[in-house]
C-alpha positions, 0 to 999 in steps of 0.5 A: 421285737423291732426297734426303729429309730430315726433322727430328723434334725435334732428330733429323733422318733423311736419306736416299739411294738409294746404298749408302755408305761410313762416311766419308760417314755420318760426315761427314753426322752430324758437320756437322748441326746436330741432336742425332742424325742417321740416314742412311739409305741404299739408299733407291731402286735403290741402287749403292756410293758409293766415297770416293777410298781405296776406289778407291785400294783397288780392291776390288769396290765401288769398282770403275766396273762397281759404281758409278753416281757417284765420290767427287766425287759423294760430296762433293755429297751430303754437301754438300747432304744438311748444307746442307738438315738445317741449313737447318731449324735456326735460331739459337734451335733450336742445342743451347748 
């Protein structure tokens, strides 16, 4: 999958071809560095990103037949997408 990320200021706009659940959205703004992160999503040919409750769940979108990657692919692309907005922020840039 491609991944993007762009600072622009103290913004940083990320972005992934899945369709995502708030969970991960909200983990992705809570850990980056920047004063305001967009994700955006279904950037590309797109599929759900279940987190484990929604498969717990069952509904639709968490269902195998709906979804190219699990919650343990949602984790890596949290992991990643924060680890390459923060790599553009160095100490001198962090909000006090």
């Amino acid at each position: 999958m491609e991944l993007h990320v762009l600072r622009i200021g103290d913004v940083a706009i990320c972005t992934n071809f899945f369709e995502l659940f708030t969970d991960y959205g909200i983990q992705m703004k809570a850990r980056s560095k920047a004063i305001q992160t967009f994700v955006l999503q279904l950037v590309g040919p797109g599929s759900y990103l279940p987190t484990e409750r929604a498969i717990q769940g069952g509904r639709y979108s968490a269902v195998v037949n709906s979804s190219l990657v699990g919650p343990e692919g949602g984790k890596v692309l949290v992991n990643l997408t924060i680890k390459i907005i923060n790599s553009l922020w160095t100490e001198s840039d962090e909000v006090p």
